[in-house]
Backbone bond lengths (Angstrom), bond angles and torsions (degrees), N, CA, C in turn:
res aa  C-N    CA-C-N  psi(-1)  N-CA   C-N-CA  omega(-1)  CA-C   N-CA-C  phi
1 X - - - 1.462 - - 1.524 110.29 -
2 X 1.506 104.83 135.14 1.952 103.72 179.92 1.551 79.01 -68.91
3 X 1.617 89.79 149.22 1.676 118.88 158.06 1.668 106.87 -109.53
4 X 1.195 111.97 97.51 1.754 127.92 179.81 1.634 104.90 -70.43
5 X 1.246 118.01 85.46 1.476 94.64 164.34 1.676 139.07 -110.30
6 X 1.290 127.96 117.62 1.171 148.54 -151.49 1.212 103.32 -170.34
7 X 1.799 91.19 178.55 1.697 107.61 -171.28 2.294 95.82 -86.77
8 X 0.941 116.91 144.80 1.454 125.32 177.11 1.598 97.02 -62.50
9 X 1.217 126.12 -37.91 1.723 103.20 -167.87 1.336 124.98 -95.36
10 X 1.976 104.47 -9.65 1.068 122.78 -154.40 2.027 91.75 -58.66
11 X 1.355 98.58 169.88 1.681 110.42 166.29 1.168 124.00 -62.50
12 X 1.862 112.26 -42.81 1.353 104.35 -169.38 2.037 105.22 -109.43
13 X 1.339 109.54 5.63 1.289 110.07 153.88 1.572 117.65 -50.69
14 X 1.245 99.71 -62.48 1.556 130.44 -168.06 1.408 104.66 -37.70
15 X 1.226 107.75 -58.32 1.873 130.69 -161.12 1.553 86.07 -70.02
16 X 1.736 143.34 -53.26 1.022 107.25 -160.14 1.935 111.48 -88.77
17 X 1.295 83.47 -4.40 1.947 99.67 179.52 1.909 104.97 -60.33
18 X 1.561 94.59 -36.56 1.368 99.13 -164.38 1.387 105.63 -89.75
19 X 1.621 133.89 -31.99 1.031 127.09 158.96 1.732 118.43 -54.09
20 X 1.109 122.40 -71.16 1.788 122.34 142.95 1.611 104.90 18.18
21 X 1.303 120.12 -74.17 0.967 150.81 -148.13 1.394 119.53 -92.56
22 X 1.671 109.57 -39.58 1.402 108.32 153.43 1.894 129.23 -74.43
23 X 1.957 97.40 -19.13 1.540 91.87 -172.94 1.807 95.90 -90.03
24 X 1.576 117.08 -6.25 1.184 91.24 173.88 1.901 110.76 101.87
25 X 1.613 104.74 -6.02 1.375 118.23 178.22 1.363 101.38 -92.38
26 X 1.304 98.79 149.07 1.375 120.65 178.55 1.428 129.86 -86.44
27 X 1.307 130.00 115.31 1.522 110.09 -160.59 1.425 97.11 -131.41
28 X 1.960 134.04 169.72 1.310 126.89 178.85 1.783 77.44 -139.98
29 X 1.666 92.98 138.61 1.439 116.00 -157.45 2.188 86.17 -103.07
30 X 1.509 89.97 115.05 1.691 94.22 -175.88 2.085 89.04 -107.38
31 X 1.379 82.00 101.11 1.761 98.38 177.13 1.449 118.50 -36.91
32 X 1.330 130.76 129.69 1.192 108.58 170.17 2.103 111.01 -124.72
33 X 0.959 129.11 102.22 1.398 135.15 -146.89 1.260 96.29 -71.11
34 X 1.532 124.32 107.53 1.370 123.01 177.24 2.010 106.49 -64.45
35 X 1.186 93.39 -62.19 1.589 124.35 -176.78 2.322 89.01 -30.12
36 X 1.134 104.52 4.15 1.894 84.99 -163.84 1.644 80.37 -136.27
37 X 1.411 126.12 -25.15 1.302 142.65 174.67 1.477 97.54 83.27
38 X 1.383 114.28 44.31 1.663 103.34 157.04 1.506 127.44 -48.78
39 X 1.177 112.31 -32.55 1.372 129.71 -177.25 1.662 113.93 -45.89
40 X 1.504 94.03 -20.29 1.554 102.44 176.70 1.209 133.44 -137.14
41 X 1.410 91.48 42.00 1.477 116.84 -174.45 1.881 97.95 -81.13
42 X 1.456 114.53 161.70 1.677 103.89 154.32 0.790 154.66 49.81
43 X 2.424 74.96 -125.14 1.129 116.99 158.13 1.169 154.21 -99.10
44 X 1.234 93.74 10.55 1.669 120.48 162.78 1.908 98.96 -76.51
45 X 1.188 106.83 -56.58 1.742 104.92 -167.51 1.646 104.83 -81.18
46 X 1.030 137.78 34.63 1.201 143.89 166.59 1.492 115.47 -110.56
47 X 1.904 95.69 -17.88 1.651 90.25 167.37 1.367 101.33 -121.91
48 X 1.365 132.59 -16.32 1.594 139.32 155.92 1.120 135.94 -133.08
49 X 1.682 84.27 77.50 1.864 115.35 -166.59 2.236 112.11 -43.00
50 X 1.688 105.64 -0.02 1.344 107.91 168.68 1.315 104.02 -88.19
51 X 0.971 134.42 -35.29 1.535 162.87 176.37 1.914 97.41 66.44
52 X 1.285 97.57 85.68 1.316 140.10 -177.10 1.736 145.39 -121.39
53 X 1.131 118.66 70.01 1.145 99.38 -141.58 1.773 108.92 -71.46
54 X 1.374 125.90 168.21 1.377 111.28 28.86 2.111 91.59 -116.95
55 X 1.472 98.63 -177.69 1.604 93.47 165.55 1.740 101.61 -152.67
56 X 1.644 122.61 149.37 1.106 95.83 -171.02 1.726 101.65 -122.05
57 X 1.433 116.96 175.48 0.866 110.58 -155.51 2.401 95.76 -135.28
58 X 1.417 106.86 78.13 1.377 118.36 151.68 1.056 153.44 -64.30
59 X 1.374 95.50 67.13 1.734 113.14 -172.44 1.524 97.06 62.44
60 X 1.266 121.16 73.10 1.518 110.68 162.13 1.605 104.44 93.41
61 X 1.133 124.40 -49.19 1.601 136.88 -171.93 1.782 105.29 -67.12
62 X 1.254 112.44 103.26 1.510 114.86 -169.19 1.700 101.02 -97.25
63 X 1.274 114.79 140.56 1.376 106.93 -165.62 2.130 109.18 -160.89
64 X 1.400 115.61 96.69 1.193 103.69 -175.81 1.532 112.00 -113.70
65 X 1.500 115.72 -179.82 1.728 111.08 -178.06 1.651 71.54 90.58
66 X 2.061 107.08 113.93 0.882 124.04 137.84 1.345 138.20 -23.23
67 X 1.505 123.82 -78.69 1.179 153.42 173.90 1.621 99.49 -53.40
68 X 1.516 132.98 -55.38 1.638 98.82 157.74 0.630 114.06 -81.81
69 X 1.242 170.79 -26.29 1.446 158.01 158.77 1.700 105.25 -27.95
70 X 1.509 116.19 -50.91 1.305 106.73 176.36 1.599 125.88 -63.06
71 X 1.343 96.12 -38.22 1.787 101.08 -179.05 1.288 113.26 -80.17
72 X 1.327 130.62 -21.31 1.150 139.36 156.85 1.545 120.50 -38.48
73 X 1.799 104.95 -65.41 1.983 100.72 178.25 1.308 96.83 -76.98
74 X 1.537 137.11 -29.30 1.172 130.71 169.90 1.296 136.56 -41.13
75 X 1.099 120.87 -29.85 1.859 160.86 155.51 1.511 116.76 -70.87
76 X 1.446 107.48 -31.44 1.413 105.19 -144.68 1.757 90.30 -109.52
77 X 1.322 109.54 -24.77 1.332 120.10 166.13 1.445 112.33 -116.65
78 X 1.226 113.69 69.19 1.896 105.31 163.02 1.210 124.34 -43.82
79 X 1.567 101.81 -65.22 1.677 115.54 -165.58 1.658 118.26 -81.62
80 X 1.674 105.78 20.26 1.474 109.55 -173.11 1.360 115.51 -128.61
81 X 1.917 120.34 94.70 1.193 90.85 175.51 1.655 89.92 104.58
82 X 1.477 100.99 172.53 1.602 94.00 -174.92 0.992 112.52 -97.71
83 X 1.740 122.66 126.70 1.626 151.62 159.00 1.495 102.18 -15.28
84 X 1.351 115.88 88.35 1.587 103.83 160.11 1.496 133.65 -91.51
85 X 1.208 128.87 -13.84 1.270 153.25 165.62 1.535 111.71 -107.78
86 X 1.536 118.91 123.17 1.686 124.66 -161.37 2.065 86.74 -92.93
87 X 0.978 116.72 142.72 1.447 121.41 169.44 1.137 111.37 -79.30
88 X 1.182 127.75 -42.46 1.949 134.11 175.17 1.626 85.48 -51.60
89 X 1.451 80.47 138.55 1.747 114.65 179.10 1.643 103.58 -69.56
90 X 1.414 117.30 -55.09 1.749 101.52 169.66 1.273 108.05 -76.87
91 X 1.221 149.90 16.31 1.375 121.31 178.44 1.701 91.99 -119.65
92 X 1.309 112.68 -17.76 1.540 124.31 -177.33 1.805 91.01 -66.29
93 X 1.370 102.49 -62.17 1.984 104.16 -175.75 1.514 108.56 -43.23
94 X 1.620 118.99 -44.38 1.572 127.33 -159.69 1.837 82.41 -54.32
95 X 1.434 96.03 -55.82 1.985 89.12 -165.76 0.843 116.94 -56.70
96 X 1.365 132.07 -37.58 1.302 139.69 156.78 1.908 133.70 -23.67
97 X 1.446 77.99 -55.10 1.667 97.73 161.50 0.937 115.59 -54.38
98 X 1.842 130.91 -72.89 1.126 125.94 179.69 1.215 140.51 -89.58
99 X 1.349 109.62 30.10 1.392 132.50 162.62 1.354 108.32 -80.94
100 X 1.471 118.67 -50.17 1.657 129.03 169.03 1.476 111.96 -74.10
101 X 1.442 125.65 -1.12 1.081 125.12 159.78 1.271 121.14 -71.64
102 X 1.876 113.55 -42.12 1.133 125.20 -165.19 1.204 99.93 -87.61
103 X 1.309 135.43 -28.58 1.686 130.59 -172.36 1.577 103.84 -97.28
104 X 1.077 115.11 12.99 2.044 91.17 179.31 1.970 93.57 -142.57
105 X 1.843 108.42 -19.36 1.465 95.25 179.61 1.203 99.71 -124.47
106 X 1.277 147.26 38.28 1.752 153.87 152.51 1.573 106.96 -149.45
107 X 0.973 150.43 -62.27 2.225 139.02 154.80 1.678 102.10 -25.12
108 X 1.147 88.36 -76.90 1.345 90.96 -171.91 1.575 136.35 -25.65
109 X 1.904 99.39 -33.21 1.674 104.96 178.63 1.538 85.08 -114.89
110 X 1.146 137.13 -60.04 1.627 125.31 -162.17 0.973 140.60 -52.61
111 X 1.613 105.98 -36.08 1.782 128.16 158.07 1.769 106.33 -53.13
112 X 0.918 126.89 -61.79 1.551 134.22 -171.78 1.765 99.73 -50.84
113 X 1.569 107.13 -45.50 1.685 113.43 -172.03 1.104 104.50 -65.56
114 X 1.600 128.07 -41.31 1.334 138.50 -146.09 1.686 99.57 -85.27
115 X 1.566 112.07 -37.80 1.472 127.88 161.95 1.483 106.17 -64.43
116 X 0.821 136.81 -60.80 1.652 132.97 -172.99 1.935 114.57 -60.02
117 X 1.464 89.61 -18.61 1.666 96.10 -173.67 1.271 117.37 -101.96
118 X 1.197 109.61 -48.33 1.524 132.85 -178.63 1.605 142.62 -91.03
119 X 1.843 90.15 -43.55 1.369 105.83 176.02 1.605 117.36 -97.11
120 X 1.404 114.00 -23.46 1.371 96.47 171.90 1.299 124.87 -83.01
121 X 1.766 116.96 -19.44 1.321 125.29 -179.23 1.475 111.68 -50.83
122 X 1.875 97.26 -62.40 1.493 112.60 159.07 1.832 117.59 -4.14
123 X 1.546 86.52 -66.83 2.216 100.79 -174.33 1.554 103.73 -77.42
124 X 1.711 122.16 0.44 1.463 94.85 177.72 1.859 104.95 90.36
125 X 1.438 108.23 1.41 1.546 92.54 177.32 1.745 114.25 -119.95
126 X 1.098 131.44 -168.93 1.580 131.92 -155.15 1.121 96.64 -90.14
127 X 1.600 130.55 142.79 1.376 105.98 160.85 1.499 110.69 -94.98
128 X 0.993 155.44 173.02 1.219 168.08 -175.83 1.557 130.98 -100.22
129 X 1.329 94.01 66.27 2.015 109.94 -151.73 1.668 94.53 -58.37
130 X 1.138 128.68 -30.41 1.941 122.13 -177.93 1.669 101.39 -74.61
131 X 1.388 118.11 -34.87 1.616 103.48 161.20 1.479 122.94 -55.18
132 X 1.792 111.52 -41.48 1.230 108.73 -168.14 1.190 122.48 -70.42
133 X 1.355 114.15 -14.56 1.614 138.14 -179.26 1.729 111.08 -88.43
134 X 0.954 103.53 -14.79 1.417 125.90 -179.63 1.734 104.95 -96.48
135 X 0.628 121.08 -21.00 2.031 128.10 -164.41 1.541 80.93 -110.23
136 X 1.315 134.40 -68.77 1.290 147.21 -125.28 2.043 86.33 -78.46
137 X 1.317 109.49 -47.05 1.565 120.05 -165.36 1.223 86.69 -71.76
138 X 1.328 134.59 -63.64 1.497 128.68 -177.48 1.773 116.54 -36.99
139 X 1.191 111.09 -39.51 1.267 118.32 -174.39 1.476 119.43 -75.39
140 X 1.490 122.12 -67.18 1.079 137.81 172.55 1.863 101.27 -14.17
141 X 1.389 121.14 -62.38 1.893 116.25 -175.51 1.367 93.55 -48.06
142 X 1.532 126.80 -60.91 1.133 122.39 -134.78 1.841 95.23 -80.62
143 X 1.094 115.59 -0.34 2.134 112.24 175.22 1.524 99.28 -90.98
144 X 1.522 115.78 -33.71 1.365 124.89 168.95 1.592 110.11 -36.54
145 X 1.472 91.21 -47.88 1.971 88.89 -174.76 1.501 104.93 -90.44
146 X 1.328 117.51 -39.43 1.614 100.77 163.64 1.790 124.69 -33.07
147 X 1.418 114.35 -50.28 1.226 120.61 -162.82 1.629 95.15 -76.70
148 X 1.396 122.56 -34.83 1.175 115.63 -174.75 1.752 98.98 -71.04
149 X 0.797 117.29 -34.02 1.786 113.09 -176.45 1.588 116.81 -73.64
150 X 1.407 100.68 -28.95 1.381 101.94 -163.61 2.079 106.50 -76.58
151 X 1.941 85.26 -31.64 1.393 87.28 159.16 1.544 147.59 -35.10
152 X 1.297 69.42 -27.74 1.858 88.16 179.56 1.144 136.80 -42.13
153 X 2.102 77.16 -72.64 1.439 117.48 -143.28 1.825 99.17 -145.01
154 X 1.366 110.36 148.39 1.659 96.69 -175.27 1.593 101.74 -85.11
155 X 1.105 142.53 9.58 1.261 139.28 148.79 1.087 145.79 -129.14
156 X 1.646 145.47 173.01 1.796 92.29 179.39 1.108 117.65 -97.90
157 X 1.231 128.61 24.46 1.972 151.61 162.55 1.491 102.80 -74.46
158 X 1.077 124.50 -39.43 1.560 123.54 -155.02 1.572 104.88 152.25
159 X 1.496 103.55 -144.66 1.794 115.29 -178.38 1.938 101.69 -99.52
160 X 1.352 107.78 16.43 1.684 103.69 176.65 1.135 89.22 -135.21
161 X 1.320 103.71 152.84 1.728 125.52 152.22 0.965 122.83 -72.03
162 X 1.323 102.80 140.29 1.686 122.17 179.13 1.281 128.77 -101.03
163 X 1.487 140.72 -159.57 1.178 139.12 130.77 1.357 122.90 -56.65
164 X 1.282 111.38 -44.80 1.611 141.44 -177.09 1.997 93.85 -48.09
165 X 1.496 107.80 -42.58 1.702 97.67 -169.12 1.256 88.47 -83.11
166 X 1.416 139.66 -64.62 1.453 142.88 -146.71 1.719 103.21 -68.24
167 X 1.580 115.89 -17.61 1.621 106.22 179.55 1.609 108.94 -78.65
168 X 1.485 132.63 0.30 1.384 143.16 177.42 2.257 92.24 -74.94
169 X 1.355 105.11 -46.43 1.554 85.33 -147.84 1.632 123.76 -74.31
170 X 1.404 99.02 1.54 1.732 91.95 175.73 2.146 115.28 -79.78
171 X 1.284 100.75 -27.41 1.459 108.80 166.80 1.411 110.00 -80.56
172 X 1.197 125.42 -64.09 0.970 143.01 -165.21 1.690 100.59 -46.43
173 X 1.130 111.62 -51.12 1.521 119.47 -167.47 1.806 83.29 -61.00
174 X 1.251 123.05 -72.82 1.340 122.11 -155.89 1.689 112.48 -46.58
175 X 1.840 91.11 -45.76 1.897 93.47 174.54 1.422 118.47 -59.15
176 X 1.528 130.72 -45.11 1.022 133.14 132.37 1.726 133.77 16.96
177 X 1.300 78.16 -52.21 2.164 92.16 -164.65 1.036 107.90 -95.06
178 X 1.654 109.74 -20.44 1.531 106.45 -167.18 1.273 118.24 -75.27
179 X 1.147 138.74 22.16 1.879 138.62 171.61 1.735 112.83 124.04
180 X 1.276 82.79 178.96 1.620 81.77 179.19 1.505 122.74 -59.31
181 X 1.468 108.54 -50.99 1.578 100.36 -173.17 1.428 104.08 -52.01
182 X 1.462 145.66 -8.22 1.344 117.38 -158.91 1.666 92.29 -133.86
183 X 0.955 114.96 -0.45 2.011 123.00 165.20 1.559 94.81 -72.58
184 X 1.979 119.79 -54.98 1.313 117.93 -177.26 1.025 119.41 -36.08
185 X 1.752 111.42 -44.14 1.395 111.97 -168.14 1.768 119.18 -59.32
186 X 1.176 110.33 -23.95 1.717 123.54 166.86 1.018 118.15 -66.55
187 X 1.115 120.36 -64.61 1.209 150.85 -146.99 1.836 118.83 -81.49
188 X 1.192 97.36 -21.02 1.824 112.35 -170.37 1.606 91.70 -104.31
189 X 1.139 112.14 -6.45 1.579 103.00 -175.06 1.646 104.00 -121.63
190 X 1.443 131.95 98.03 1.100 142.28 -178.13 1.525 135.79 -28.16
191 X 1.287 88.24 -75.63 1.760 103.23 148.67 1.190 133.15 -14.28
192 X 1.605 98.58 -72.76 1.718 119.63 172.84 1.524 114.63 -81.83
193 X 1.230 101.83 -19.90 1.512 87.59 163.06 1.551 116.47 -68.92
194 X 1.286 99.51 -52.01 1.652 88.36 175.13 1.388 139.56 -90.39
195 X 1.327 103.84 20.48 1.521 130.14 154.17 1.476 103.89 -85.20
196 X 1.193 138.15 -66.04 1.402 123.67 -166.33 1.964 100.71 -87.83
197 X 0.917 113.89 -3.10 1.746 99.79 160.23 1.870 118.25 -65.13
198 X 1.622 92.10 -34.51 1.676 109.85 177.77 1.503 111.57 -69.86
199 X 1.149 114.79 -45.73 1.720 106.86 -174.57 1.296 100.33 -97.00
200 X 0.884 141.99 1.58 1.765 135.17 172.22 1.491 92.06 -103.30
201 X 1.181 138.90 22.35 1.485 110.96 153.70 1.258 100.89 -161.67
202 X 1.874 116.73 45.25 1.630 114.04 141.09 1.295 106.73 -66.77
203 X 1.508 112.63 168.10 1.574 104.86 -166.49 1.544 93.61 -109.55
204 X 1.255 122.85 18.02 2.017 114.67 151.22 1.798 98.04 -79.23
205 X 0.939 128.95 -17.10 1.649 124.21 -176.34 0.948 94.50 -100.52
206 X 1.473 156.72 -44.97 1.370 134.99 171.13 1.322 116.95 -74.74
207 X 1.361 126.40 -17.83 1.657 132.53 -178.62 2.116 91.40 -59.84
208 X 0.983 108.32 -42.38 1.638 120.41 -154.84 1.855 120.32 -102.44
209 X 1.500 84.34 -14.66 1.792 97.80 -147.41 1.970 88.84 -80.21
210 X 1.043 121.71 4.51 1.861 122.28 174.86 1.106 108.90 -122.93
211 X 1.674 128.38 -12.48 1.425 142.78 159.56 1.250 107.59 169.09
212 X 1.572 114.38 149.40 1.116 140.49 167.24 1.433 112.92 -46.06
């Protein structure tokens, strides 16, 4: 059994809980209490010298960074559970694409918002509403081209889901929650609305999406 260890609510816990969860592997979630800063204990940073969670631990095979961690059981289990990575060399590149779609034109502004909104309040500090207006304007073009893509195609891989769609929902869910102006941002754009109505309510994202 993977031993997942991280905090259960964190963002990038979630993503590998929910991959977990789509291949159908079994994992036991070894808590790690940010709020006390275990994360930077040791022996936590002796196996994730950022001291970051989450990192997992496969029979011996130590392995942190969300995003490999995901392509990793993703890889490591093809035939189990749903195919998140296509093996064909063009359909392998398509994921490819929108994997760098999802990390440099949706991470890139939502993670920073989701910190300015959510996570610093959390610590007791200001958030910085002229940044958020600043991230938020940056973003808005780049859903423009989502909706134009999604038009397409029912994912942004092709007509299957990927990793590439399911690595949007641990931010996404949180940006999501935060009020109207930032539900609009989904929601006014057709496409993506009904692209993220689909991956926010497979039931590996709701099995995970309140904790790992």
């Amino acid at each position: 059994m993977i031993k997942l260890y991280g905090f259960p609510l964190s963002t990038c816990t979630r993503l590998v809980a929910l991959v977990c969860k789509e291949k159908n592997v079994p994992y036991e979630i070894i808590s790690v209490n940010l709020a006390k800063g275990e994360q930077k204990n040791p022996s936590f940073m002796a196996v994730q010298p950022f001291g970051q969670v989450p990192y997992i631990d496969d029979d011996g095979f130590l392995l942190y960074e969300s995003r490999a961690i995901a392509r990793y059981l993703s890889k490591k289990y093809p035939n189990q559970g749903t195919s998140l990575i296509p093996s064909d060399p063009k359909a392998e590149a398509l994921f490819e694409q929108a994997s760098s779609i999802e990390t440099f034109n949706f991470n890139a502004f939502v993670a920073p918002i989701v910190v300015e909104k959510v996570f610093k309040p959390r610590r007791g500090l200001q958030t910085n509403e002229e940044r958020v207006k600043e991230l938020l304007a940056s973003l808005l073009p780049k859903m423009d081209a989502y909706d134009l893509i999604l038009g397409k195609q029912k994912y942004l891989a092709g007509d299957s889901v990927t990793l590439a769609d399911l690595s949007h929902l641990p931010y996404g869910t949180a940006f999501y929650g935060l009020g109207d102006v930032f539900t609009e941002v989904f929601e006014s754009r057709p496409n993506l609305a009904r692209w993220w109505k689909d991956i926010s309510n497979r039931p590996a994202w709701l099995a995970v999406k309140d904790g790992a």
